[in-house]
PyMOL Python script that loads the backbone (N, CA, C, O; Angstrom):
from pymol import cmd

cmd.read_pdbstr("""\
ATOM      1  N   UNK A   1      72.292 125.672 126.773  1.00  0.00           N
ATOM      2  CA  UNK A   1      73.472 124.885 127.057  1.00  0.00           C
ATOM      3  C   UNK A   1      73.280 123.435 126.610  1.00  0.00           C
ATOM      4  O   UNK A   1      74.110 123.112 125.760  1.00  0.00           O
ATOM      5  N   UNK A   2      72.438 122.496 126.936  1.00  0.00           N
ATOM      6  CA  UNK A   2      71.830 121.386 126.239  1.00  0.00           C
ATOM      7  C   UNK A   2      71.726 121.368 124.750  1.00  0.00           C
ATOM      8  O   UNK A   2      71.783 120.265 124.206  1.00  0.00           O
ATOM      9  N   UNK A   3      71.571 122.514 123.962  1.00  0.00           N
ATOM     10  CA  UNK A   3      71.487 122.550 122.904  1.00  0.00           C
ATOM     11  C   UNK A   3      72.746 122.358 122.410  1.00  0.00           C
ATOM     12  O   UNK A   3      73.048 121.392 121.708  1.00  0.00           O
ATOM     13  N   UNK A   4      73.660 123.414 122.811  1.00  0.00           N
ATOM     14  CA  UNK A   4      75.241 123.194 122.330  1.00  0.00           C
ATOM     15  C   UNK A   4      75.500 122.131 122.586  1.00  0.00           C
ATOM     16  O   UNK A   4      75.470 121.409 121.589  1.00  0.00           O
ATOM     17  N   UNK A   5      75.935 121.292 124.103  1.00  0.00           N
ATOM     18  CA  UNK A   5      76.198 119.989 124.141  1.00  0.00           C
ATOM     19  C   UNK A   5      75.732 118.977 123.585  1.00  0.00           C
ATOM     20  O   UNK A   5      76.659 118.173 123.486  1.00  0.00           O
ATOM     21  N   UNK A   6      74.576 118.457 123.057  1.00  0.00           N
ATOM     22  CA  UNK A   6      74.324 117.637 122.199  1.00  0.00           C
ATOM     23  C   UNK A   6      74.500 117.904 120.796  1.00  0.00           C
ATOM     24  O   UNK A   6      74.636 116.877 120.131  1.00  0.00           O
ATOM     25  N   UNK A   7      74.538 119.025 120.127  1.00  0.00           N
ATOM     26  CA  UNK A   7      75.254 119.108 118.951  1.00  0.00           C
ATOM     27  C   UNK A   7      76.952 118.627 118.783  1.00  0.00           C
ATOM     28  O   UNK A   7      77.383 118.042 117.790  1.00  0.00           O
ATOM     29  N   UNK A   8      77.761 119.006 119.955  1.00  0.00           N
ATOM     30  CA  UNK A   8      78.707 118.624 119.746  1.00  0.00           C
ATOM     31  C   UNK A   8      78.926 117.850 120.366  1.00  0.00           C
ATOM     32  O   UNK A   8      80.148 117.826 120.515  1.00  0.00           O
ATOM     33  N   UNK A   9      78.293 116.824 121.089  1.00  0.00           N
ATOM     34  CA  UNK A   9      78.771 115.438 121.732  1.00  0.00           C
ATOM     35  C   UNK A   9      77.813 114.411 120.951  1.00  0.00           C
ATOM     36  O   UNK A   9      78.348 113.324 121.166  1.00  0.00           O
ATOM     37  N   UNK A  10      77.202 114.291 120.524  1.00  0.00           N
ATOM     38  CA  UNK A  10      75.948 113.649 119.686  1.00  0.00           C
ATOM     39  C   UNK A  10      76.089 113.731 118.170  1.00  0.00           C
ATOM     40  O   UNK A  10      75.374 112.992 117.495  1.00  0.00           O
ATOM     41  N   UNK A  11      76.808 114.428 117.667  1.00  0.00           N
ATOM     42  CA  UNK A  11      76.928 114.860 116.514  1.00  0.00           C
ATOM     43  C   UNK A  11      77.230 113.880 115.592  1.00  0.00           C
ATOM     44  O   UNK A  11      77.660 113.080 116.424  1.00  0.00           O
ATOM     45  N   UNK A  12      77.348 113.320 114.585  1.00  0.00           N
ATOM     46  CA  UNK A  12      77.320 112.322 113.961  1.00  0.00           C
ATOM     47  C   UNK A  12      79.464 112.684 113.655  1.00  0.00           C
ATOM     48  O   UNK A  12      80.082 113.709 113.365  1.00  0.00           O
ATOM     49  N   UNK A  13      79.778 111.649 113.848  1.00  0.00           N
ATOM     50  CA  UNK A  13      81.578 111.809 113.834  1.00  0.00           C
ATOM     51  C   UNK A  13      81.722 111.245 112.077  1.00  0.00           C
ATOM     52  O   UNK A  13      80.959 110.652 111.315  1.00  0.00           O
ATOM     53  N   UNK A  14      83.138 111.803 111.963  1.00  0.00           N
ATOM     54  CA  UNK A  14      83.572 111.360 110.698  1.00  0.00           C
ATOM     55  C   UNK A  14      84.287 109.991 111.119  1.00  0.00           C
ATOM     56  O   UNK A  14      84.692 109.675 112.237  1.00  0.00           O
ATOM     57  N   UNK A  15      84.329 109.321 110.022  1.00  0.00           N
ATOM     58  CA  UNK A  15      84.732 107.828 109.916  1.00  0.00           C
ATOM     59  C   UNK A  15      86.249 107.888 110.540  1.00  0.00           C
ATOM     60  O   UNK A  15      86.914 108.918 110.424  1.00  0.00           O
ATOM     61  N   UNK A  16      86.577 107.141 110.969  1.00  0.00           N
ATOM     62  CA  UNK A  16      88.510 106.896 111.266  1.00  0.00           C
ATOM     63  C   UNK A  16      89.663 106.735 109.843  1.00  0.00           C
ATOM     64  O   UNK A  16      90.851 107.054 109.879  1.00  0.00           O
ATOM     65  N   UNK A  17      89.013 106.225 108.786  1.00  0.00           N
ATOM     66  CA  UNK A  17      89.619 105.473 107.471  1.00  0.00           C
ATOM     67  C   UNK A  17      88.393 106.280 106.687  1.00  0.00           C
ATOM     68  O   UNK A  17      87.245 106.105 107.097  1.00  0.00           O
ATOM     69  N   UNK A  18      88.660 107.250 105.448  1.00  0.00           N
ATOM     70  CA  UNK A  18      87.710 107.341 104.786  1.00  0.00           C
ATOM     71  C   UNK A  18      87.309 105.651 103.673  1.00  0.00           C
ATOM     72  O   UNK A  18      87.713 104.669 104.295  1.00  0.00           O
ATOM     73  N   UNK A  19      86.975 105.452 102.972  1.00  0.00           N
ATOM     74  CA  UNK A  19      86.781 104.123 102.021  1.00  0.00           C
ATOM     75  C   UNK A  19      88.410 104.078 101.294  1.00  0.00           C
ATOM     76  O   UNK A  19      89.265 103.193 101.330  1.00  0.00           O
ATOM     77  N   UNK A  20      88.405 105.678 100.522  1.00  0.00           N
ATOM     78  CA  UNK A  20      89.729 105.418  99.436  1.00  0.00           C
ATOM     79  C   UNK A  20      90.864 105.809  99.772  1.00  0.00           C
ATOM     80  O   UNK A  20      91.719 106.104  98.937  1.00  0.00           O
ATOM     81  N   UNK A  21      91.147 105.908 101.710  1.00  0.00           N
ATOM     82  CA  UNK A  21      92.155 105.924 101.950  1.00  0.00           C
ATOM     83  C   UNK A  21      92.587 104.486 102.221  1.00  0.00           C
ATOM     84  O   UNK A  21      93.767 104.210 102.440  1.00  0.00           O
ATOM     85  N   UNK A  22      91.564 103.525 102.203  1.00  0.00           N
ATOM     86  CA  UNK A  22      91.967 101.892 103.112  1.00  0.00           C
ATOM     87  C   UNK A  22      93.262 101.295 102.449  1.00  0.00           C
ATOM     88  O   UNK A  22      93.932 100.612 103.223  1.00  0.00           O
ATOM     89  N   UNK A  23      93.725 101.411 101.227  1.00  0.00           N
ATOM     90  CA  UNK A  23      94.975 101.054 100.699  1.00  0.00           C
ATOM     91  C   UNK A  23      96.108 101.558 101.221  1.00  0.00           C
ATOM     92  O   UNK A  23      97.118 100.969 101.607  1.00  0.00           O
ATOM     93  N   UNK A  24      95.804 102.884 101.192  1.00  0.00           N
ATOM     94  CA  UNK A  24      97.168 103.742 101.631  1.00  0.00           C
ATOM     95  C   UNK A  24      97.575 103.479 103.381  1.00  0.00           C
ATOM     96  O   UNK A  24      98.703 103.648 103.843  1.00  0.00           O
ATOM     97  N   UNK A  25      95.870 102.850 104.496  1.00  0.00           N
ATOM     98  CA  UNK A  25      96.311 102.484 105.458  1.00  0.00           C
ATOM     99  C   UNK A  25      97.301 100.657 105.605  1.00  0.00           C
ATOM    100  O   UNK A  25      98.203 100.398 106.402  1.00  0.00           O
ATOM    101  N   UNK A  26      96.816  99.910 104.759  1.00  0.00           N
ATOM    102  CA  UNK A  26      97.193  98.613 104.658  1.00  0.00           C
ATOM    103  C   UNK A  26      98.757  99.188 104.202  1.00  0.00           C
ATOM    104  O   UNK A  26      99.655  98.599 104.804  1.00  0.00           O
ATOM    105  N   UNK A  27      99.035  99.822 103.622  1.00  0.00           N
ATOM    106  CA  UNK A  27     100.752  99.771 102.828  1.00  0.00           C
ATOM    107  C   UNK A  27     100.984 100.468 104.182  1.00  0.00           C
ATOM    108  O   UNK A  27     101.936  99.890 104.707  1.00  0.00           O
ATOM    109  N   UNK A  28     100.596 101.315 104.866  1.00  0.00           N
ATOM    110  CA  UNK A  28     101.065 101.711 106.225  1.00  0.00           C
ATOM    111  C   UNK A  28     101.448 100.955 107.238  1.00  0.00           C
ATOM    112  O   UNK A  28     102.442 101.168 107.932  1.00  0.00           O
ATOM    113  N   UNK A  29     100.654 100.024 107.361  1.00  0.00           N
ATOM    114  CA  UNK A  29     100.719  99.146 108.546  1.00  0.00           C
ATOM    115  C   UNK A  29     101.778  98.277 108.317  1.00  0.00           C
ATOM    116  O   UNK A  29     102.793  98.269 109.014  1.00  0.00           O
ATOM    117  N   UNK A  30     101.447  97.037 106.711  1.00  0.00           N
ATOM    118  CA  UNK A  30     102.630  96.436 106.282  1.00  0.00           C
ATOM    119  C   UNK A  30     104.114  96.564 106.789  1.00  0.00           C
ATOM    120  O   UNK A  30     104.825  95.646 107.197  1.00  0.00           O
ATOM    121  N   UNK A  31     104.620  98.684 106.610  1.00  0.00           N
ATOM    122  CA  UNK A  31     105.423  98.660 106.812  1.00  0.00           C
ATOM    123  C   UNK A  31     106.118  98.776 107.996  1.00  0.00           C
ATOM    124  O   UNK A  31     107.268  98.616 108.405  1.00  0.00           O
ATOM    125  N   UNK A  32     104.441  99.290 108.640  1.00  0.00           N
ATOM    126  CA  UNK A  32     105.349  99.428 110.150  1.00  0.00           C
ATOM    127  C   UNK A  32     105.453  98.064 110.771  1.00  0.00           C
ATOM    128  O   UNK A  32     106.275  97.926 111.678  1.00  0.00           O
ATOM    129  N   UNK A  33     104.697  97.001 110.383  1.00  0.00           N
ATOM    130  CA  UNK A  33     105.285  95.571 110.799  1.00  0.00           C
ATOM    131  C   UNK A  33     106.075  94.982 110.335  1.00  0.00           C
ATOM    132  O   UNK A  33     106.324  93.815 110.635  1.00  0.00           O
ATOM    133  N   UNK A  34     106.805  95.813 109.281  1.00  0.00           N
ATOM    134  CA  UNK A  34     107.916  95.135 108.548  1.00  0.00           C
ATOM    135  C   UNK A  34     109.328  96.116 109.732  1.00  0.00           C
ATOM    136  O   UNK A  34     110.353  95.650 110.231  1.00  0.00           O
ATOM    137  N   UNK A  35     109.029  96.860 109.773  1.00  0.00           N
ATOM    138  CA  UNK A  35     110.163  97.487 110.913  1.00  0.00           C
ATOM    139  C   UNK A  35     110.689  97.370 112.063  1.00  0.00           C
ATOM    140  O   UNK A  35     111.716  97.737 112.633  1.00  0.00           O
ATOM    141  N   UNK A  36     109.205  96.416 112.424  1.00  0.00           N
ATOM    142  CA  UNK A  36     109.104  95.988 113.681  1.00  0.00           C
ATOM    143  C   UNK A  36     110.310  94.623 113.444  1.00  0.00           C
ATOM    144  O   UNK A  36     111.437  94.305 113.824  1.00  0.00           O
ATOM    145  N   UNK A  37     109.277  94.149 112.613  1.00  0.00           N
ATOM    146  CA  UNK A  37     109.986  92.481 112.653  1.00  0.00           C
ATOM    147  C   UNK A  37     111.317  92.766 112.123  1.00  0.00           C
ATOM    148  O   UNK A  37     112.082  92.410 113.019  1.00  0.00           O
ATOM    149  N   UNK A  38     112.031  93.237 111.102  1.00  0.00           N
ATOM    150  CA  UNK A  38     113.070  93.656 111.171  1.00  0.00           C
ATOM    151  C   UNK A  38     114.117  94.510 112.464  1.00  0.00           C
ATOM    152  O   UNK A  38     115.344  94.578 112.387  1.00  0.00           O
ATOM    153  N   UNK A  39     113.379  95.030 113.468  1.00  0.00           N
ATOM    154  CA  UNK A  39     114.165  95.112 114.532  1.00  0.00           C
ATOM    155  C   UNK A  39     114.492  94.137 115.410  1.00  0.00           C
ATOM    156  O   UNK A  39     115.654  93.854 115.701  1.00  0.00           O
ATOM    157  N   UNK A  40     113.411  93.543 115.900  1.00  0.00           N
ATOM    158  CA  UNK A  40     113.165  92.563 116.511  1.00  0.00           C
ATOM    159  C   UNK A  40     114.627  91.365 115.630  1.00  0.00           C
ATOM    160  O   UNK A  40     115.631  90.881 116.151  1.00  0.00           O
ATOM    161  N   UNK A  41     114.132  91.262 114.237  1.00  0.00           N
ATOM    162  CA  UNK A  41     115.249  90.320 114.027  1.00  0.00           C
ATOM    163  C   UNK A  41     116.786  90.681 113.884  1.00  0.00           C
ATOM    164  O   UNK A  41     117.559  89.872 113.372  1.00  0.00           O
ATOM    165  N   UNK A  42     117.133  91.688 114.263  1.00  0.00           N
ATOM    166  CA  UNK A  42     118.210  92.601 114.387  1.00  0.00           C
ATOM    167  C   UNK A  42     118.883  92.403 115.258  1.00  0.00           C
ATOM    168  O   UNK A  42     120.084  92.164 115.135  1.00  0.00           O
ATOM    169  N   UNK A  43     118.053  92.474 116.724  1.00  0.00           N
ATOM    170  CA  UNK A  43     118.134  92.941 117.691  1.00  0.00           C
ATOM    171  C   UNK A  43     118.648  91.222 118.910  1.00  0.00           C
ATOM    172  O   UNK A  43     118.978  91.133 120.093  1.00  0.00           O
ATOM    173  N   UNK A  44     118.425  90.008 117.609  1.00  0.00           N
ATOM    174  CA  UNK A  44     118.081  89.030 118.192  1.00  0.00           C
ATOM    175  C   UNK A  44     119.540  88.128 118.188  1.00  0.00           C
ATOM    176  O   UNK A  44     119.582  87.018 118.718  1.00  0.00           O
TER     177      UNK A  44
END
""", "prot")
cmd.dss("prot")
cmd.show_as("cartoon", "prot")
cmd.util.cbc("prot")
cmd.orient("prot")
């Protein structure tokens, strides 16, 4: 049982952002703060 649990709680995790997705997250974000601030200035 120790064996299983530290394989899968210990296990080395994959990254959150691989490297050559980091562009495609920045044009993501951009836009969702562009939606924002466009509601917000909508809304005002």
């Amino acid at each position: 049982m120790w064996r299983r649990f530290r394989r899968r709680s210990l296990a080395p995790r994959r990254p959150a952002v691989f490297p050559e997705q980091i562009g495609l997250v920045m044009v993501t974000a951009l836009a969702i703060a562009g939606g924002v601030v466009a509601i917000l200035l909508a809304l005002r």
